[in-house]
C-alpha positions as CSV (number, residue, x, y, z in Angstrom):
1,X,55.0,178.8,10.0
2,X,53.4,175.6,9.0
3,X,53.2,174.6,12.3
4,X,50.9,178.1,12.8
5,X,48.8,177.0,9.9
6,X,47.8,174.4,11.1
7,X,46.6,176.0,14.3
8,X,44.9,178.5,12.5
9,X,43.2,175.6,10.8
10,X,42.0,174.3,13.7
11,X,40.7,177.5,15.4
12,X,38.9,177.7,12.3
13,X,37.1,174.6,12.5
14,X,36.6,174.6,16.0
15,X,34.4,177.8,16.1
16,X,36.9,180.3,17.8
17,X,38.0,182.0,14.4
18,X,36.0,182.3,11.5
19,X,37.9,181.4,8.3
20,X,38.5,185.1,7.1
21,X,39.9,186.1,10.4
22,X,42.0,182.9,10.5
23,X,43.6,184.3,6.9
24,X,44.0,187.6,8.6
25,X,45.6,186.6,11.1
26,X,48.2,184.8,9.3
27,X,48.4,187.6,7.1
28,X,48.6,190.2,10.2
29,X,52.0,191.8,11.1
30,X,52.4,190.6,15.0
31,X,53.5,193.1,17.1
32,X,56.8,192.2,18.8
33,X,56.4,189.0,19.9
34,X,52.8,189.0,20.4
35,X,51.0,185.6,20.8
36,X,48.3,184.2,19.1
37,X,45.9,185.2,21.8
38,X,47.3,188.7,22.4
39,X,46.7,189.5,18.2
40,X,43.5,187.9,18.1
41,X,42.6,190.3,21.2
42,X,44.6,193.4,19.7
43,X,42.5,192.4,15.7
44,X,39.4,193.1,17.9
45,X,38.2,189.4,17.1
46,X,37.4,188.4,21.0
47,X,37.7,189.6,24.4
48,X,40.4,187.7,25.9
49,X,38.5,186.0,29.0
50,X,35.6,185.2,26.4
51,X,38.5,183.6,24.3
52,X,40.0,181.8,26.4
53,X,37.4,180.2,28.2
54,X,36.8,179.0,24.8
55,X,39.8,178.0,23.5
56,X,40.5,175.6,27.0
57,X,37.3,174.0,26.0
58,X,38.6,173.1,22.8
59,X,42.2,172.2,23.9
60,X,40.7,170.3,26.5
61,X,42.1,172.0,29.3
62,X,41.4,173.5,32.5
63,X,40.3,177.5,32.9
64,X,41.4,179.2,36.2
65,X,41.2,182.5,37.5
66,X,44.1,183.2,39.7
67,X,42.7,186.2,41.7
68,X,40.6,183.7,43.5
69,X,43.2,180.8,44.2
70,X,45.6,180.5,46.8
71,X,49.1,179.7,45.3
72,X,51.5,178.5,47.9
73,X,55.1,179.3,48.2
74,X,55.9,176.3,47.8
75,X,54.6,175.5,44.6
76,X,55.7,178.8,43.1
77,X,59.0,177.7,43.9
78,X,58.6,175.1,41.8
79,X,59.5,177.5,38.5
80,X,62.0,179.8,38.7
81,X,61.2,183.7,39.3
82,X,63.0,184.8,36.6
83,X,60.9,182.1,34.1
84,X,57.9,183.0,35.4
85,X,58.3,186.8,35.2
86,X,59.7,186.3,31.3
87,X,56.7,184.5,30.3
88,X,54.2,186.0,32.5
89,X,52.7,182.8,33.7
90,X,52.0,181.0,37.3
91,X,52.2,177.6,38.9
92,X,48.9,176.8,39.7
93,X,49.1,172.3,40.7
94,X,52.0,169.8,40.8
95,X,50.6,166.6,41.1
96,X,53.1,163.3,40.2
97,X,55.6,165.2,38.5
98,X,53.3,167.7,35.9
99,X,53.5,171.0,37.0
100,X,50.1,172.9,35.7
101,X,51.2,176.6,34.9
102,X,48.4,179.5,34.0
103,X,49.3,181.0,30.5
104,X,47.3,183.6,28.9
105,X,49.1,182.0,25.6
106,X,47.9,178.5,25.6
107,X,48.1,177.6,22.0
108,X,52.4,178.4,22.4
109,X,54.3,175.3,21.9
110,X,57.8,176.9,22.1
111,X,56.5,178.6,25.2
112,X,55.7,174.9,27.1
113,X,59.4,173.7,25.7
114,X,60.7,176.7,27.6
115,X,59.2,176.0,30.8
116,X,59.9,172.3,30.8
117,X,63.9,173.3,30.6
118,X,63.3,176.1,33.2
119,X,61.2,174.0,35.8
120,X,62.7,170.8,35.1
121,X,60.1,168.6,34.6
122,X,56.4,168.3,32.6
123,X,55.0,171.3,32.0
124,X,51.0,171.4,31.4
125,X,49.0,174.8,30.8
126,X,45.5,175.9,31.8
127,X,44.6,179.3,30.5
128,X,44.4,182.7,32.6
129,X,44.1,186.4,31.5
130,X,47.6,187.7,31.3
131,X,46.5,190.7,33.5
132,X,45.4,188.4,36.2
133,X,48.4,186.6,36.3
134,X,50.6,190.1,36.2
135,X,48.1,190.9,39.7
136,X,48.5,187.1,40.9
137,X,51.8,187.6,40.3
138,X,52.6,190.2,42.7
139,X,50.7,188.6,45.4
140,X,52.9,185.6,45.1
141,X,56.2,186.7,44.5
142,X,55.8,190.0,45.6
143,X,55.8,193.5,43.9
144,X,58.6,193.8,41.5
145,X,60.3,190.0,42.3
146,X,62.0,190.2,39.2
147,X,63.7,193.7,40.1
148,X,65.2,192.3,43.9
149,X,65.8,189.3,42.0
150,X,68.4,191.4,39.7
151,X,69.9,193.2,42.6
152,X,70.6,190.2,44.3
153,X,72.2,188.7,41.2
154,X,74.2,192.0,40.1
155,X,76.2,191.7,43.4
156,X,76.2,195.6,43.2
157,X,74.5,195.8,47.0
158,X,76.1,193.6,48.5
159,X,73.5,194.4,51.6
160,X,75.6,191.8,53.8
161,X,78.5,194.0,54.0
162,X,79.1,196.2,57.0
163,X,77.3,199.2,57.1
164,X,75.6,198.5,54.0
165,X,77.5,199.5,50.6
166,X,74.5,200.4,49.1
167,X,74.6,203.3,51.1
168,X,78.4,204.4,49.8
169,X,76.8,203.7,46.3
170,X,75.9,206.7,44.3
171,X,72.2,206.3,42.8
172,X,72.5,209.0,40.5
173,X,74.9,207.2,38.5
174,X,72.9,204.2,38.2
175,X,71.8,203.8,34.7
176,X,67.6,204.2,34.0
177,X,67.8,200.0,33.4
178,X,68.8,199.1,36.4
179,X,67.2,197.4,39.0
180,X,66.7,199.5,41.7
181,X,65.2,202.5,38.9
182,X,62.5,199.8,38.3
183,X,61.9,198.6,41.6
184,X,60.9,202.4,42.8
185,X,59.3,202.7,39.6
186,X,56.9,199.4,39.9
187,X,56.4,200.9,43.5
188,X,55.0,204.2,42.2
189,X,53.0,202.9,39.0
190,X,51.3,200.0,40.8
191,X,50.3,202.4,43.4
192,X,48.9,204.8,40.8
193,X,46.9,202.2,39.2
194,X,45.3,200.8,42.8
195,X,44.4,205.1,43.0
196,X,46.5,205.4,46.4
197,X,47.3,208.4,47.8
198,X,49.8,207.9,49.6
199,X,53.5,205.4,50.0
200,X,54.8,204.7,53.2
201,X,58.5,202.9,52.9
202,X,58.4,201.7,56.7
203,X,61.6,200.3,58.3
204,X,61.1,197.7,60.6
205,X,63.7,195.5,62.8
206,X,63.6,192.5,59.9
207,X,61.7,193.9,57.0
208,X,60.8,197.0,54.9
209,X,57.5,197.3,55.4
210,X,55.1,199.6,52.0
211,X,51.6,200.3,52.4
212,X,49.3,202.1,50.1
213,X,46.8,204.3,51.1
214,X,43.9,203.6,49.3
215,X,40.1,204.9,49.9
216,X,41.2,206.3,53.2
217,X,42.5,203.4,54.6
218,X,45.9,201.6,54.7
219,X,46.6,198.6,52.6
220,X,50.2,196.4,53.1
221,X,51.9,195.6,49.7
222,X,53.3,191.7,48.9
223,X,57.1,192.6,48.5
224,X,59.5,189.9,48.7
225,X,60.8,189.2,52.1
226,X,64.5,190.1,51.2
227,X,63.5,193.4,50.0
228,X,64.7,194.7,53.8
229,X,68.9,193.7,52.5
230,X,68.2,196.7,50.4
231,X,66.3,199.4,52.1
232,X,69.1,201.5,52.2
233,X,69.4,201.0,48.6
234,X,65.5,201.8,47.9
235,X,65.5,204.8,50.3
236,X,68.7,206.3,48.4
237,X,67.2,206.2,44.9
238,X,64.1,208.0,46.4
239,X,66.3,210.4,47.9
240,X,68.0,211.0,44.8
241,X,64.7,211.5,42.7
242,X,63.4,214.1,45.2
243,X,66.6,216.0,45.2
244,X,67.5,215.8,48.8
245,X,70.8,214.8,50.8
246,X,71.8,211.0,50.4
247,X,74.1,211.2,53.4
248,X,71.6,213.7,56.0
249,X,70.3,210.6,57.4
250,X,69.8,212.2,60.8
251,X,67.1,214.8,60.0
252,X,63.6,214.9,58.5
253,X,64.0,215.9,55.3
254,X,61.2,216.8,52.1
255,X,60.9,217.1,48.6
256,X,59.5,216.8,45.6
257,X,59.4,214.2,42.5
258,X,58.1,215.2,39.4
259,X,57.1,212.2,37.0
260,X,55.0,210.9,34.4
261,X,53.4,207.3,35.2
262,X,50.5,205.6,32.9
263,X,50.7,209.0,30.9
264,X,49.9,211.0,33.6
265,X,51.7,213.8,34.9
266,X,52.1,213.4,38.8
267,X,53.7,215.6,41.7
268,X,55.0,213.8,44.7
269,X,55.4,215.1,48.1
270,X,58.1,213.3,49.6
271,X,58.9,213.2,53.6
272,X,61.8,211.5,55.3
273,X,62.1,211.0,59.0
274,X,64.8,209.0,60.9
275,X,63.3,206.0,62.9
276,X,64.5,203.6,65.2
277,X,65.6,201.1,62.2
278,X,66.3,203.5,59.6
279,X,64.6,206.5,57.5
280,X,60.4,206.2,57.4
281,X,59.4,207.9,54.0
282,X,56.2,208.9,52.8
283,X,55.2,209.8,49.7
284,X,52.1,211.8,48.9
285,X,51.0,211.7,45.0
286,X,49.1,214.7,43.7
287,X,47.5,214.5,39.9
288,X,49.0,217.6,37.6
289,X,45.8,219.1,36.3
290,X,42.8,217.1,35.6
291,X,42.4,216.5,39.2
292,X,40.1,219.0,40.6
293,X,36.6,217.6,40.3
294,X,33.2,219.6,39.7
295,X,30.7,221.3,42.5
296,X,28.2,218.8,41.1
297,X,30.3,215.7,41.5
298,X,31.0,215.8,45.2
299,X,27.7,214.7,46.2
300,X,25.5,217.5,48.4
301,X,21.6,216.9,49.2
302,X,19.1,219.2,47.4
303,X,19.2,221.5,50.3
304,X,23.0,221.7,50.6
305,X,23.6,221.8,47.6
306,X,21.0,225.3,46.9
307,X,22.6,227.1,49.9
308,X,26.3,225.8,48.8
309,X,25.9,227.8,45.6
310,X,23.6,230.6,46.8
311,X,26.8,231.6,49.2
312,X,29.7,231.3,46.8
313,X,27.8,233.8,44.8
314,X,27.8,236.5,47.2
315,X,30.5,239.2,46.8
316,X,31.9,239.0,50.4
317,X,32.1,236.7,53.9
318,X,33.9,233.7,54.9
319,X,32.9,230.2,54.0
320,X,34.8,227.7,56.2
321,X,35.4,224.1,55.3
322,X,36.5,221.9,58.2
323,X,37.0,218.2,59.3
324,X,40.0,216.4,60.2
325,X,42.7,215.6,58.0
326,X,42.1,213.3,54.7
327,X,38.3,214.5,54.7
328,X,38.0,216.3,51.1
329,X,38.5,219.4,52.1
330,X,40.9,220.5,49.3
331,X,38.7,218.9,47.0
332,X,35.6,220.9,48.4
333,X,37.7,224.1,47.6
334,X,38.6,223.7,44.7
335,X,35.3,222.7,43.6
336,X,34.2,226.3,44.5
337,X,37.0,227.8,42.7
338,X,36.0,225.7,40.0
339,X,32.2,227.0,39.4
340,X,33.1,230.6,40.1
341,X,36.4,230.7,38.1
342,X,35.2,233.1,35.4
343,X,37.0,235.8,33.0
344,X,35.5,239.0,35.2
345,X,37.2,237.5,38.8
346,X,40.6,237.8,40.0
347,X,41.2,234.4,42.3
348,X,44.0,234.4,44.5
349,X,45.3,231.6,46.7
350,X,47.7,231.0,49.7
351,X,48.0,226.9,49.7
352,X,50.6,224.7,51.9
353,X,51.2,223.0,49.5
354,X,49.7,223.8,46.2
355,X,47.7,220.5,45.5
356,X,46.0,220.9,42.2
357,X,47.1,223.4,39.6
358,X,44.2,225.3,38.4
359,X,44.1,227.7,34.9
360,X,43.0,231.0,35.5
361,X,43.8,231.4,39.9
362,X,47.1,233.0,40.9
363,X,48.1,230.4,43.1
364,X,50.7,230.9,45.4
365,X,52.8,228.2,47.6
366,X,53.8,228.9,51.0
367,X,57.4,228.8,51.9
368,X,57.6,229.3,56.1
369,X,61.4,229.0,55.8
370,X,61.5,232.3,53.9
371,X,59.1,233.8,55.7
372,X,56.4,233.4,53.1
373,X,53.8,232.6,55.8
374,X,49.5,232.5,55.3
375,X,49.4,236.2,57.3
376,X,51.6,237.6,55.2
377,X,50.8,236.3,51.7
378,X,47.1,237.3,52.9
379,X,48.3,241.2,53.9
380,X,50.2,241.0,50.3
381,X,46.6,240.2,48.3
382,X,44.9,242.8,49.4
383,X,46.6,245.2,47.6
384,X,46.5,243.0,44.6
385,X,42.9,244.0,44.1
386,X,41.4,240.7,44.2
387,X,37.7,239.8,44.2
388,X,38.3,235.9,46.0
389,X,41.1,234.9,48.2
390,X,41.4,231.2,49.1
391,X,43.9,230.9,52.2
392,X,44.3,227.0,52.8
393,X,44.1,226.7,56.4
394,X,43.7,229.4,59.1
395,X,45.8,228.3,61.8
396,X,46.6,230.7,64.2
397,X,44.6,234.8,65.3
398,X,47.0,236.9,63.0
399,X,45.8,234.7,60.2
400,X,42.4,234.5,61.0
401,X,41.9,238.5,61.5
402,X,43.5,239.2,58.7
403,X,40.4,236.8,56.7
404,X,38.0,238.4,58.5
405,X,39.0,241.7,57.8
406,X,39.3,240.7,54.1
407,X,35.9,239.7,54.5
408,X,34.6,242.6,56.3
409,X,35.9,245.2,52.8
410,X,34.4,243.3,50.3
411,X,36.1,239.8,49.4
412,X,35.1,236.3,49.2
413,X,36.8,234.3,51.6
414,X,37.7,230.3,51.0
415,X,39.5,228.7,54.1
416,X,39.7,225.4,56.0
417,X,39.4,225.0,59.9
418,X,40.4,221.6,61.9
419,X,37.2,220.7,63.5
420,X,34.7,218.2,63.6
421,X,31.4,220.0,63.0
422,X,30.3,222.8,61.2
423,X,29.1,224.4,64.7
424,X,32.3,224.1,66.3
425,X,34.0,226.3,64.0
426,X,33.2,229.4,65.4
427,X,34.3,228.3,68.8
428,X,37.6,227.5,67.6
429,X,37.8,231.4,66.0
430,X,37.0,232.7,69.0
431,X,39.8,230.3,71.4
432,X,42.2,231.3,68.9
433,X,41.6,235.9,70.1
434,X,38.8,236.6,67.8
435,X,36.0,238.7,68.6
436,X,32.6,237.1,68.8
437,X,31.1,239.8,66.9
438,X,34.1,240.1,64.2
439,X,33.0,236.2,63.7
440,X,29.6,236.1,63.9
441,X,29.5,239.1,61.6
442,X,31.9,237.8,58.8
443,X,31.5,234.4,58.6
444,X,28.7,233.8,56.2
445,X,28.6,229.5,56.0
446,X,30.5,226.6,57.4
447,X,30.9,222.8,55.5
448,X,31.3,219.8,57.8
449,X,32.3,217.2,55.5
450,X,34.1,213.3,55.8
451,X,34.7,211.1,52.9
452,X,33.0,207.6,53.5
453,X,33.9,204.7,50.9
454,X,31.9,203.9,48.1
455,X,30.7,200.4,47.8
456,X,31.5,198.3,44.9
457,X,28.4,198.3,42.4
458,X,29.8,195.3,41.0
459,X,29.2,193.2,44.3
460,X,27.9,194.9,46.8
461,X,24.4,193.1,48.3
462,X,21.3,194.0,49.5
463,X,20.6,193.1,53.0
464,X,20.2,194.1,56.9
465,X,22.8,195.9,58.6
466,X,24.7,194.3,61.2
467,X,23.1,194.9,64.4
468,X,26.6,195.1,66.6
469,X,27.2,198.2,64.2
470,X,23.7,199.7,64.7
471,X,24.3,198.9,68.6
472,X,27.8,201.3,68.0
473,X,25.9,204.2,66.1
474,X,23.3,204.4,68.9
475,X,20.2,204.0,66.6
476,X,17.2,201.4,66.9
477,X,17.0,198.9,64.8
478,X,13.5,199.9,63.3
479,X,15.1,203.0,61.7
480,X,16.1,200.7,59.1
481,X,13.4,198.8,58.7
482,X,11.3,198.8,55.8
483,X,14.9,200.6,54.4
484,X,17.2,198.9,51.5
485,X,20.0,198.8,52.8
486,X,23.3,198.1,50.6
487,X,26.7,196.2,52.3
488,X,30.2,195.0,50.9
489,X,31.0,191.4,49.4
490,X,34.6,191.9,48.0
491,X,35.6,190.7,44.7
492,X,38.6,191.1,42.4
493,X,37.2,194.4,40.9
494,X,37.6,196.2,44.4
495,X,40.8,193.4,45.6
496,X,38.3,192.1,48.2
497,X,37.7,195.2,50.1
498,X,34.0,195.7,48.7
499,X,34.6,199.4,48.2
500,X,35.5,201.4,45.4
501,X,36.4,204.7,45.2
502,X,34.9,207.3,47.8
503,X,32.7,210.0,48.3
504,X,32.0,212.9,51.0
505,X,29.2,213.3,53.3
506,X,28.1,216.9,54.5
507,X,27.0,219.1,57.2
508,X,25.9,222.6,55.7
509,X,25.5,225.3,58.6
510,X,24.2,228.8,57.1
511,X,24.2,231.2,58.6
512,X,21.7,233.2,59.9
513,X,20.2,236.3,62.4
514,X,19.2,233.8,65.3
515,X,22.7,231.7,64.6
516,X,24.4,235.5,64.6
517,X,23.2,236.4,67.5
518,X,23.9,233.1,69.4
519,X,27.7,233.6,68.2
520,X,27.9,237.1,69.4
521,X,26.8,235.7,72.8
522,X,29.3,233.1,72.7
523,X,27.1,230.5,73.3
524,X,27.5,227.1,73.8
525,X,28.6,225.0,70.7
526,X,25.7,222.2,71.5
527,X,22.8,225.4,71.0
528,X,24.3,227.1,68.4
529,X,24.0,223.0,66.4
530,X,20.6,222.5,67.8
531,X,19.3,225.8,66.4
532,X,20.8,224.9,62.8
533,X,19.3,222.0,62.6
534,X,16.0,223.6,64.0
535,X,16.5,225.7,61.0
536,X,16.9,223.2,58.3
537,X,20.6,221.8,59.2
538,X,21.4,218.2,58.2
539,X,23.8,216.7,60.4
540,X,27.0,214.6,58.7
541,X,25.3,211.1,60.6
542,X,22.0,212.1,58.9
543,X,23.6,212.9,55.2
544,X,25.5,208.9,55.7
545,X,22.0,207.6,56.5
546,X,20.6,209.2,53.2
547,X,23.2,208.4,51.2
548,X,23.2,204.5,53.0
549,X,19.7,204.3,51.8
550,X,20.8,205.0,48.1
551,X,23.3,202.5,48.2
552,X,26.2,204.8,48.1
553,X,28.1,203.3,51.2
554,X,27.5,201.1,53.9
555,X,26.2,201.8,57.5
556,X,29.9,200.8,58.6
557,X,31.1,203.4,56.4
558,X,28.7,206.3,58.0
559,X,29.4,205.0,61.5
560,X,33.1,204.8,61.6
561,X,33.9,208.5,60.1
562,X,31.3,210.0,62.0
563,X,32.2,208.6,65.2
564,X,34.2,211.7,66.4
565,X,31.2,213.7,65.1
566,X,28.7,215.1,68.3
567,X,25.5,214.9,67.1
């Protein structure tokens, strides 16, 4: 306690506490075993990086930031795992026996006695965020060290034994502290804090591979490289949580995990398939609630956005959302829902799976095993006197007349098409046994939409496009001149990707008499676009430019989900 008095004396008279929050602080209850930095942060006195920065001025030693460094193996080698996950700190130099470490508690003097025992030699500090060392970390060591480091230790897998024994070893015994619950666990929260959509566990001949899928795009995860010793292990305990079959190990296989990570409630689809080197499992994460976003958030031009709620408003028709898989179009649906979920409409929806619950829609999940199918569900609403029916995707001509003729006696009809422009749509109705005039008479609009990423705003940086890419997306280079346009830097805010988060750009086809009479003809799919856009149509390449130009996204961006786009 003295010893703390006299720190708090010095903090006092070095500027970085005034003298009343120095008594405070000594008067404050800590929290656990909070150190001086984390209650000076916690008391509101300082921001921690602020803090810091000022507190190794004053102790004379060295501020780092350890998302921009490159920390060896090597020298992480140099202090235990098991030390440096305890005390949430990082080797950062060895140079003649000192071994620097980054510490978001520098002032700790019991903390630099414990590392010089752990490390076994001179211990010196420079001072780090503690968050930045936890994401450092992980990058280093790999995600959830501390947890393989456990298993290894426990001698419960013994992963060298013939056949495996974690796979004789029942995970639903395992108790919640154990070191395979947390390994899974880390897995799932990290992946919800990076906003990823998806886990892939991938088995490969000398490693077990994880990747994220975040913004669209696939991202490997730092896991320690003996993390494949206990694949079987990991696998299992997934398994388990999802409710299916430990020992079916020969058959694709899916369920569901219900959870709650960072106070969220969260669904996960979960998808097994045997592989050459053991089971490949996906898991898809899906928000409870609170994850269906408003008509006005996703993004659509003036234009687009005026016909987009003129149509929703009508009593009857079909609007169609299409674009490949991973495009928004979920999103885009329940967005509708969303604006025109009022007290005097009855909503009903067919979805495979249902991927946002919504308050105030009957929403019903398809079960094919059963029977439960979209063509039946669909024959079963219509004598549920509804006023909108939302059937997720129309796959196949039973399904497809049955919207139309939903359409045709006076409902709204939501559904989704796999295409890759709004004019295409009505081709693919028609190749599936649908009249051209059942179509062209029913179907009232048609949303084209990808999702393109969303550059960081906290570095991206004005400047010309890269003319290889404007080569690719077959445009002159003077369209851009005289343009701003935005591209990516990368910087720890966005883990070096210079994105952040995404948003959707759109192709709105209404329709109209000329369009309708085209589609009865069965014309071409190239004249039935060209007289859109003669008629006020932006195509998806032309909504990326406009949204380039306001420093949305990128020109990469626009040109690499558009490229399957004609037009």
């Amino acid at each position: 306690m003295a010893n703390e008095s006299i720190l708090l004396a010095m903090l006092s008279q070095t500027g970085l506490l005034t003298p009343e929050q120095a008594r405070d602080l000594a008067a404050a209850d800590r929290e656990g075993d909070a150190g001086l930095v984390a209650s000076v942060v916690r008391l509101g006195y300082a921001e921690e990086e602020d803090f810091l920065r000022r507190a190794a001025g004053a102790l004379g030693i060295e501020y780092v930031d350890v998302s921009e460094r490159e920390i060896p193996q090597e020298l992480a080698g140099r202090l235990p795992l098991r030390a440096a996950e305890q005390y949430v700190v990082l080797p950062v130099a060895w140079e003649e026996g000192l071994l620097t470490v980054a510490t978001s508690e520098p002032f700790d003097a019991a903390l630099a006695d414990a590392l010089r025992i752990a490390a076994g030699c001179d211990v010196a500090f420079a001072a780090c965020p503690r968050e930045k060392i936890i994401r450092a970390s992980q990058k280093v060591y790999g995600l959830a060290a501390d947890a393989l480091s456990k298993m290894e230790q426990s001698g419960i897998y013994d992963a060298d034994a013939e056949g495996n024994a974690a796979n004789k070893f029942d995970l639903s015994e395992v108790n919640q502290e154990a070191a395979i619950v947390k390994f899974v666990n880390q897995v799932i929260a990290e992946a919800d804090r990076q906003g990823a959509t998806d886990i892939h566990f991938e088995p490969m001949e000398r490693e077990l591979r994880i990747r994220y899928r975040v913004d669209g795009l696939l991202h490997r995860v730092d896991v320690p490289p003996q993390l494949h010793r206990f694949q079987a292990a990991v696998i299992s305990r997934i398994k388990v949580m999802a409710g299916l079959d430990i020992a079916e190990k020969r058959l694709p296989l899916d369920g569901r995990i219900g959870i709650k990570v960072n106070g969220k409630e969260i669904d996960i689809r979960v998808a097994t398939c045997p592989s050459v080197y053991g089971e490949t499992v996906s898991l898809r994460l899906l928000q409870k609630g609170g994850g269906v976003i408003k008509l006005s958030q996703l993004g659509f031009e003036e234009r687009d956005d005026r016909v987009i709620r003129k149509t929703i408003a009508r009593p009857n028709g079909i609007v169609l959302v299409t674009g490949p898989t991973g495009s928004g179009k979920s999103t885009s649906l329940y967005a509708f829902l969303h604006e025109i979920n009022t007290i005097d409409k009855r909503i009903l929806t067919a979805e495979d799976p249902v991927e946002y619950e919504m308050a105030g829609i009957n929403q019903v999940p398809m079960k094919p095993d059963i029977g439960l199918t979209f063509a039946r569900t669909l024959r079963s609403f219509l004598r549920l006197d509804p006023d909108i029916i939302m059937v997720g995707e129309i796959r196949d001509r039973e399904t497809a007349e049955i919207a139309i003729n939903a359409s045709l006696t006076g409902h709204l009809v939501f559904s989704t098409l796999h295409t890759n422009d709004s004019a295409g749509a009505f081709a693919r109705l028609i190749d599936m046994g649908v009249e051209p005039f059942l179509v062209s008479s029913s179907v009232v609009a048609v949303l084209a939409q990808r999702l393109v990423r969303r550059l960081c705003p906290a570095c991206k940086k004005e400047g010309a496009p890269d003319p290889r890419i404007v080569a690719a997306a077959g445009v002159e280079p003077s369209f851009f001149a005289g343009r701003t346009v935005w591209n990516p830097v990368g910087c720890p805010a966005c883990s070096k990707t210079g994105y952040k988060g995404r948003g959707g750009i759109f192709e709105v086809l209404h329709m109209s008499d000329a369009l309708r009479s085209l589609v009865t003809s069965h014309r071409p799919t190239a004249e039935i676009r060209a007289k859109a856009v003669e008629e006020g149509m932006t195509l998806l390449r032309d909504d990326g430019w406009a949204k380039v130009f306001k420093g949305f996204t990128s020109v990469e961006e626009v040109v690499r989900v558009t490229e399957d786009a004609d037009g």
